[in-house]
C-alpha positions in Angstrom: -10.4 19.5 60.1 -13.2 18.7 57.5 -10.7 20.4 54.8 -7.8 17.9 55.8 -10.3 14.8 54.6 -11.5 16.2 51.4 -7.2 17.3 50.6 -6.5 13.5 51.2 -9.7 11.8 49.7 -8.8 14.4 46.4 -5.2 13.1 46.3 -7.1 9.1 46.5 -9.7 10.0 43.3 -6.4 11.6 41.6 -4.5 8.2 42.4 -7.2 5.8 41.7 -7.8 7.6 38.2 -3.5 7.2 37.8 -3.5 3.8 38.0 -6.9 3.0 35.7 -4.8 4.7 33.1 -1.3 1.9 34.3 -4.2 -0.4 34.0 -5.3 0.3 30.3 -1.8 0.6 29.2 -1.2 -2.3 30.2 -4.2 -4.3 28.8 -3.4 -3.0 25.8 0.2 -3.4 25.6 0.0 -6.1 23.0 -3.1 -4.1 20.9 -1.9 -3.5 17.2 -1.3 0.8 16.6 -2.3 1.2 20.2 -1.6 5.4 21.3 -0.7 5.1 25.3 -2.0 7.6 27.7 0.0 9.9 30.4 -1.5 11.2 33.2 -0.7 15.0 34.6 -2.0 16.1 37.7 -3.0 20.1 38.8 -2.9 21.6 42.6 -5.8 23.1 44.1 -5.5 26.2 46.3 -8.2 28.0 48.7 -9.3 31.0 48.5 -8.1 33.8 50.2 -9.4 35.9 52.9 -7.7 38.8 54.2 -4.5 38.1 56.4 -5.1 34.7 56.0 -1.6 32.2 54.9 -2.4 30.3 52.0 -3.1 26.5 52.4 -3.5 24.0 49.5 -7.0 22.4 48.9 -5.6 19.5 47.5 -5.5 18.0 43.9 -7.8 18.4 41.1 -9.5 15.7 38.9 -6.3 14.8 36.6 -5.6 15.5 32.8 -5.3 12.6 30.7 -3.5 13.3 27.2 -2.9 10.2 24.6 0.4 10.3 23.3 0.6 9.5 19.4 4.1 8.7 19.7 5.5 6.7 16.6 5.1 2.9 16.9 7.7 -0.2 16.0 7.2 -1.3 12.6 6.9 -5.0 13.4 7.1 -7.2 10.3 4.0 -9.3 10.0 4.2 -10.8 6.5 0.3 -10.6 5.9 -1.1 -9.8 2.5 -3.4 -6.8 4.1 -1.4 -5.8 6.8 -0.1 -2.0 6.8 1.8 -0.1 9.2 2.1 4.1 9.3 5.7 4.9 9.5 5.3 9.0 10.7 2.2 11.1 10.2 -1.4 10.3 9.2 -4.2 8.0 10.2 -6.3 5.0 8.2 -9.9 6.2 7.4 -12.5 3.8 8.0 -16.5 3.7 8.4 -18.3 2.0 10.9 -22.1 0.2 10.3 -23.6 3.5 11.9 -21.7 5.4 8.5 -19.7 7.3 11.2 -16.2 8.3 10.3 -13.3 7.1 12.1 -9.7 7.2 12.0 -7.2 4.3 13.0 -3.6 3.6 13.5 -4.0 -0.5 13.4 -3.6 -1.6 9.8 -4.3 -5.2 10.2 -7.0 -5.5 7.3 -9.0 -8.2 5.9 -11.5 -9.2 2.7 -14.6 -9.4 4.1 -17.0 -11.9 1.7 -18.1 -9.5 -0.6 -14.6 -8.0 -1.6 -14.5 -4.9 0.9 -11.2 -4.3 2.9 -12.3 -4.2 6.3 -10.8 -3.8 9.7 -10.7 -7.0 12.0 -13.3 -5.6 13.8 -15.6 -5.1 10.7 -14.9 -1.4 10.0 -14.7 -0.3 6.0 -11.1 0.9 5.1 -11.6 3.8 2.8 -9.7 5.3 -0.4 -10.0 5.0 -4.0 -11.4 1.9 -6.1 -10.0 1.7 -9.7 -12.6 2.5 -12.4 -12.0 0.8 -15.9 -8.6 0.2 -15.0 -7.9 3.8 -14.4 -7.2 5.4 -10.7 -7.9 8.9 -9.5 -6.9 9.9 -6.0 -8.3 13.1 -6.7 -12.0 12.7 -6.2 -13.9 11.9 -2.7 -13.1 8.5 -0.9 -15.6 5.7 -0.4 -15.2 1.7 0.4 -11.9 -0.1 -1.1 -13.5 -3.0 -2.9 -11.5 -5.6 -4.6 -12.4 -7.6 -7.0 -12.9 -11.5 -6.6 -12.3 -13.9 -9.2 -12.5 -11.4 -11.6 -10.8 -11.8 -15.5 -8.3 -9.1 -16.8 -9.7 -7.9 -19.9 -7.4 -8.7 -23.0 -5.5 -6.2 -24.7 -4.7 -7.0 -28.4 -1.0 -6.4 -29.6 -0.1 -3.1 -31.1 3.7 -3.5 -31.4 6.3 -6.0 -30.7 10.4 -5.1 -31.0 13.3 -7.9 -31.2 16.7 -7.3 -30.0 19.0 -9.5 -31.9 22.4 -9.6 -33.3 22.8 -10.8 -37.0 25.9 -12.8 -37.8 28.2 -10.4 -39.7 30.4 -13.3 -40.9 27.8 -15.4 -41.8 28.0 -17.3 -45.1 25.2 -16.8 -47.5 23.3 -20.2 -48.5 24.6 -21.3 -45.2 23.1 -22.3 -41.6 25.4 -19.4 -40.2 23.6 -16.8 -42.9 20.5 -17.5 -41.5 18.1 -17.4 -38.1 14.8 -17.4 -36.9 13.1 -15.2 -33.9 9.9 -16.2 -32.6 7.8 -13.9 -30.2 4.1 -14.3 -28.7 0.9 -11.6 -29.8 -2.2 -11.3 -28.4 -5.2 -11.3 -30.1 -8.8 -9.1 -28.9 -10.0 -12.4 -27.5 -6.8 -12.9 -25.7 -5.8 -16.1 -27.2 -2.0 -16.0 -28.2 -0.4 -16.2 -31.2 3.3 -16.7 -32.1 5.0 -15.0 -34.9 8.2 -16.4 -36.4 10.7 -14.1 -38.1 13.5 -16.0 -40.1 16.1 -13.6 -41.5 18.1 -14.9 -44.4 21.7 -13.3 -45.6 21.5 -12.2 -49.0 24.8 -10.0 -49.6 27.4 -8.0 -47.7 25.8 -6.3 -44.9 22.2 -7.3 -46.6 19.7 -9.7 -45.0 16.2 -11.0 -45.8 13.6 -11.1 -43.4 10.0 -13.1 -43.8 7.4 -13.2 -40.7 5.4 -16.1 -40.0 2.3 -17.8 -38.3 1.1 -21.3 -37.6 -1.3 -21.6 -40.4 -4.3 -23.2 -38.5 -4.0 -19.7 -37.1 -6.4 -18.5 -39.8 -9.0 -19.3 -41.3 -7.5 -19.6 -44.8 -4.4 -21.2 -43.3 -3.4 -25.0 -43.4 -2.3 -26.7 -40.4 1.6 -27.2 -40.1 2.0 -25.2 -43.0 3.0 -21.4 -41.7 1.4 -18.6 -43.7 3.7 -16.1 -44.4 2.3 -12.8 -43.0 5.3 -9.9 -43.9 8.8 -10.3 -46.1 11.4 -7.6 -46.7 14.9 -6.4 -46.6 17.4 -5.0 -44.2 20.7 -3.4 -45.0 23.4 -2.5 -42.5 26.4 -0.2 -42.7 30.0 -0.6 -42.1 29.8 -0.5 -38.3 26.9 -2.9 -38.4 24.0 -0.5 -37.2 20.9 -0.7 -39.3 20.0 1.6 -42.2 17.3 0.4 -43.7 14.3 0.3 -43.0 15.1 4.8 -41.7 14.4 5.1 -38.1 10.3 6.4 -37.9 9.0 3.3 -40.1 8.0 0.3 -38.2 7.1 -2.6 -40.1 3.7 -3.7 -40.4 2.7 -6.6 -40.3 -1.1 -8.3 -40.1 -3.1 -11.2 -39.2 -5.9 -11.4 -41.2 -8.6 -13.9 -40.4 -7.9 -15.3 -37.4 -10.0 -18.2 -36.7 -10.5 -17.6 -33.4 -12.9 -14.9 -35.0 -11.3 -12.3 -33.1 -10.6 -8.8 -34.8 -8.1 -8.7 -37.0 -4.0 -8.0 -35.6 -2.7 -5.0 -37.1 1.0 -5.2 -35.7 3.8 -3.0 -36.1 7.4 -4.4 -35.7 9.5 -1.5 -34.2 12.8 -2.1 -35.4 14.1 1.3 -33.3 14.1 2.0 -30.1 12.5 5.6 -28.7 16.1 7.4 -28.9 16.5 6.1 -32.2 19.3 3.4 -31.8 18.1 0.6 -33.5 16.8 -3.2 -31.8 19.0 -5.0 -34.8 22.7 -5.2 -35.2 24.9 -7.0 -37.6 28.5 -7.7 -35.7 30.8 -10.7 -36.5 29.2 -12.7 -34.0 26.6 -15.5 -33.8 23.0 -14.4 -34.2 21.4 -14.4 -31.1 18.0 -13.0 -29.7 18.7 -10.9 -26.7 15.1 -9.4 -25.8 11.8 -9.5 -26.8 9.0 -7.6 -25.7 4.8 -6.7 -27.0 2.6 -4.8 -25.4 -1.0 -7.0 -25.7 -2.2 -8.2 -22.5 -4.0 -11.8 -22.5 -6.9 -12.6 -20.4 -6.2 -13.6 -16.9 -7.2 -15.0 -13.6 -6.3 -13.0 -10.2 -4.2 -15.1 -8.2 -3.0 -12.3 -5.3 -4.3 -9.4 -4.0 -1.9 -7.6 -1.6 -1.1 -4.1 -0.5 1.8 -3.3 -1.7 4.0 -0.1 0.1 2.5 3.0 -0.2 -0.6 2.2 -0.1 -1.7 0.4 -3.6 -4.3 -2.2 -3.8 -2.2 -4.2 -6.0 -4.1 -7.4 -7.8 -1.8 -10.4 -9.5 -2.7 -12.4 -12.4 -2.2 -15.2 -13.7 0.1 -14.5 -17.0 2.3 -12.7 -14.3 1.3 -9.1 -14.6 -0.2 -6.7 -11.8 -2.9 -4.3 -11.5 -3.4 -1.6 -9.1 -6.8 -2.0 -8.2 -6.9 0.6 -5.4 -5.6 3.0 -3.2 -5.5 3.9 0.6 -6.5 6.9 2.3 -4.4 8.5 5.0 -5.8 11.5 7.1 -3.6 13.8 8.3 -4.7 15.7 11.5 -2.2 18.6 12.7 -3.8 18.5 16.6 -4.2 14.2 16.8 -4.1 14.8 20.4 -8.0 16.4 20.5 -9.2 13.2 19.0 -11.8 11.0 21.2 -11.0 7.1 20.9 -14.2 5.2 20.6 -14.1 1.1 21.0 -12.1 -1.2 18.4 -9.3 1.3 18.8 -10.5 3.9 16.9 -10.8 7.8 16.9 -13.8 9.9 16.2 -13.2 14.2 15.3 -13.4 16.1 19.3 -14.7 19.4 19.7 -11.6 20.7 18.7 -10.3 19.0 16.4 -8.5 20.3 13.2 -10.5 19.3 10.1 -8.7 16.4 8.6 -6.9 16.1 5.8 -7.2 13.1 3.5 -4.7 11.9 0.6 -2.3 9.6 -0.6 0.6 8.4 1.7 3.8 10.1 1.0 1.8 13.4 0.2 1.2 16.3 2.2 3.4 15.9 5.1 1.6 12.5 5.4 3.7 9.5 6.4 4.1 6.9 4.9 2.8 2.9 4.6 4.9 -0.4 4.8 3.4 -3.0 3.4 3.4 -6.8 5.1 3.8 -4.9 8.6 1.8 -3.3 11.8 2.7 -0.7 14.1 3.4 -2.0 17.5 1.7 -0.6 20.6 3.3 2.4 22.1 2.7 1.4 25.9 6.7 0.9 27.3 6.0 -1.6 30.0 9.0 -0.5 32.4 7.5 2.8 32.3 3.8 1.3 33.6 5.3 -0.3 36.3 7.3 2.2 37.6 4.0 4.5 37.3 2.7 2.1 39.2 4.4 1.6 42.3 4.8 5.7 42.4 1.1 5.6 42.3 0.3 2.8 44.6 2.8 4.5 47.3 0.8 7.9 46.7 -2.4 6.2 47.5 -1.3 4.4 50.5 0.1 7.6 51.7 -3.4 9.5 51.4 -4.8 7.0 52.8 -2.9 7.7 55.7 -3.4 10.9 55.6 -7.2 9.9 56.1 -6.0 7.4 58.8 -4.2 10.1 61.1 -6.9 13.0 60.6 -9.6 10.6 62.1 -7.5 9.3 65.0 -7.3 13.2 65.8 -11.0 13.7 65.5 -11.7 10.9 67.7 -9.6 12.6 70.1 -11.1 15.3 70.1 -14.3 14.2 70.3 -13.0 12.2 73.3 -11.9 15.6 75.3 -15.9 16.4 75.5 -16.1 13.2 78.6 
């Protein structure tokens, strides 16, 4: 008889345990990258002694296994959120320097630059040195940087795409046209030089480069200083000949009253296959292109994570810098990992030793920028669990009920 109130009371601990997991689902069924649990439950038997039937001893304490099933990718629109589409986990560090790993990528700047979870963890990866990136090296905290310039990068080379008017008439406006395109200087100031191409011949043109003159220091105001001149001559189907393809034109600013170094600048006039950036057809001169490759100094305006992971930092005079990268963990057994508060993961006893990388590498998933991962807690599901588990208790506890109605019987025979 004892045995009958221990099989019951086993089956309430094992329902009681059921419905704290329902329970935590359910709390969390709105928590960003949130794993659910399932619950699996294990008979117990007696022992044996000889010629005896076999008779259950109940249940035993039950298992409790998170599943790390995949998420909805919700869009969110933030500028730091990230979401895990497939394998892999966020790596942060928490104030004690422990370790953790996370599937909630709803990131924030802290006030001194760091990316940090909301709950205050440090996001780690790779932090851009000098402009350059390595993903190779050990991880440590993304910090971005706040308010910081972009370091100018002086002009090297500028090209023009442009048609010259093969019909124009020489001495006339249609024999003649100007280009104009920005340089950078290695203060960062800018710096426009004018090309005007003149029509001297069949197939033959002039061309003389240009700059504001209080530009230098030996210039005059709103007289341009003339800074390059020579000739270009086209052949019969109105693709350049001369200059040969392999000799850019060079052209310099000497001077520069800005004081900053003088602009050595070469004028490509081919493009890397060797077609050329200048054509002479029977059509009006026109520039179609332009491009340089100096840099001037700017502002950040935008830091965002951009997919895949990259820190990426906007500026002012439009361009973009990746400024940093995420780390993803991959862990083959996610299963063994032991949650800790704030929705994070600490290495178990047996887990697999991480693997730590770039997204999209290594059988590692990969990350969606402007979005979180949903929580994987289906709420049909919890509440069907939990009226099968409410029923179960209610029937132990009649179990419970009827053996002690017995046992007062029994003891009732004795008068």
């Amino acid at each position: 008889m004892p045995g009958s109130f221990s099989i019951a009371l086993s089956g309430l601990n094992a329902d009681t345990a059921a419905l704290n997991v329902v329970g935590n689902n359910l709390a969390n069924l709105n928590t960003t990258g949130f794993k659910g649990s399932s619950i699996s439950f294990h008979d117990l038997v007696a022992s044996l002694s000889a010629g005896s039937s076999q008779i259950g001893a109940g249940v035993s304490a039950p298992n409790i296994k998170r599943d790390f099933l995949q998420g909805n990718i919700q869009l969110s629109g933030g500028a730091f959120d990230a979401a895990i589409q497939g394998n892999g986990f966020f790596v942060v560090r928490d104030t004690q320097g422990r370790t953790l790993y996370t599937r909630a990528g709803n990131f924030q700047l802290d006030a001194t630059g760091h990316l940090v979870t909301n709950t205050g963890e440090k996001v780690q990866g790779w932090t851009a040195a000098g402009g350059v990136l390595s993903t190779t090296g050990a991880t440590g905290n993304i910090v971005v940087p706040l308010n910081s310039l972009q370091t100018p990068v002086p002009t090297t080379q500028f090209s023009l795409n442009l048609n010259l008017n093969a019909a124009g008439v020489t001495g006339q406006a249609s024999g003649s046209f100007s280009a104009p395109i920005q340089v950078v200087d290695s203060l960062g100031a800018t710096h426009t030089i004018t090309v005007n191409f003149t029509k001297t011949g069949a197939n033959a043109w002039k061309y003389e480069a240009f700059v504001p003159g209080e530009d230098l220091a030996s210039g005059t105001k709103g007289t341009p200083t003339s800074i390059g001149t020579g000739t270009l001559t086209f052949d019969s189907n109105g693709a350049l000949k001369s200059p040969a393809a392999g000799a850019p034109i060079a052209l310099k600013l000497t001077g520069l009253a800005d004081g900053a170094t003088d602009l050595n600048v070469n004028w490509n006039v081919y493009n890397p296959d060797g077609t050329s950036t200048l054509t002479q057809f029977a059509e009006a001169s026109a520039l179609a292109g332009s491009s340089q490759d100096g840099v001037a100094a700017a502002q950040i305006t935008q830091v965002a994570i951009g997919d895949g992971g990259e820190v990426i930092a906007h500026y002012s005079n439009g361009s973009q810098q990746i400024v940093a990268q995420l780390a993803l963990a991959s862990i083959s057994n996610p299963e063994s990992l032991v949650g800790v508060n704030n929705n994070n993961f600490e290495i178990g006893a047996q887990t697999a030793t991480p693997a730590v990388g770039a997204a999209g590498t290594g059988g590692r998933g990969s990350i969606q920028a402007g979005a979180l991962e949903s929580s994987t807690v289906d709420i049909a599901q919890e509440f069907t669990n939990l009226i099968v588990y409410q029923r179960s208790y209610q029937a132990n506890s009649r179990v419970i009920t009827t053996f002690d109605e017995l046992t007062q019987d029994l003891l009732a025979m004795k008068r």
